[in-house]
C-alpha positions as CSV (number, residue, x, y, z in Angstrom):
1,X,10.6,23.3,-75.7
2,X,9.4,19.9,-75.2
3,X,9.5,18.7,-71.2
4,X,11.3,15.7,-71.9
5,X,14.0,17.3,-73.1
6,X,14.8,19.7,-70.3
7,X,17.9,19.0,-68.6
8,X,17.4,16.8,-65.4
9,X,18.0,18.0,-62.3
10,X,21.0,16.8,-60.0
11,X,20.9,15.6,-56.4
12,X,22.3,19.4,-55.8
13,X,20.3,21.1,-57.9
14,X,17.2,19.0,-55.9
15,X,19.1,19.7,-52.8
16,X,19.5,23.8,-53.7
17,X,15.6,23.9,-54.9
18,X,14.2,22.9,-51.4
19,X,17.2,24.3,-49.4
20,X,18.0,21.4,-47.6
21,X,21.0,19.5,-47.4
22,X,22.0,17.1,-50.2
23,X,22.4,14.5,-47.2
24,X,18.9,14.8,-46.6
25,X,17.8,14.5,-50.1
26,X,19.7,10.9,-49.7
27,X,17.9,10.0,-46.9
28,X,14.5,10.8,-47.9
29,X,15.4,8.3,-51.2
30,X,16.4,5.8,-48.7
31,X,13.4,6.2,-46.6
32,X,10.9,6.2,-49.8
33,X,10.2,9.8,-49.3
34,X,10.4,12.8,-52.1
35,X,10.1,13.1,-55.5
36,X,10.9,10.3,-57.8
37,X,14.3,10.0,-58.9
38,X,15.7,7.8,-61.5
39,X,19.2,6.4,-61.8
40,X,21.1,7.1,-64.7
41,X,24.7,4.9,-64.3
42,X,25.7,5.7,-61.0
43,X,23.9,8.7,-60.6
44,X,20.6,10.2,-59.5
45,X,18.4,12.4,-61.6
46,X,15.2,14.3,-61.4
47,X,13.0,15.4,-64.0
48,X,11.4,18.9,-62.8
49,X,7.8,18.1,-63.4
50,X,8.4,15.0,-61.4
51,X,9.6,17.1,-58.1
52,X,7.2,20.1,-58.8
53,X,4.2,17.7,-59.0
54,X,5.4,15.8,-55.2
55,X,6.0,19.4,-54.5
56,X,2.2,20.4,-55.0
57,X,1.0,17.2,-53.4
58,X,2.6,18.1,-49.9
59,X,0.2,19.0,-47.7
60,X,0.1,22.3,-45.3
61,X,0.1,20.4,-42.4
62,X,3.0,21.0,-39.8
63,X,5.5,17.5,-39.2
């Protein structure tokens, strides 16, 4: 299947994928931080390769 045609990922399913809190996936977008999201209307999407490539740029170093 084409990548651009996967279904885009919600702030949840973000949220559920690194097991944080959907909270802190909305702070991290207010802070500049995390994968690139785009807004569609009122609401936030994700594309996958987007967060799996900031996922594979994160270092292994400890905050």
């Amino acid at each position: 299947m084409n990548p651009r045609l996967a279904k885009l990922w919600t702030v949840q399913d973000l949220a559920d994928f690194l097991d944080v809190p959907v909270k802190t996936i909305y702070s991290w977008r207010s802070a500049g931080y995390g994968p690139r999201g785009k807004k569609v209307g009122r609401y936030v999407r994700y594309d996958q390769a987007d967060v799996e490539a900031w996922f594979d740029s994160l270092t292994d170093e400890v905050a």
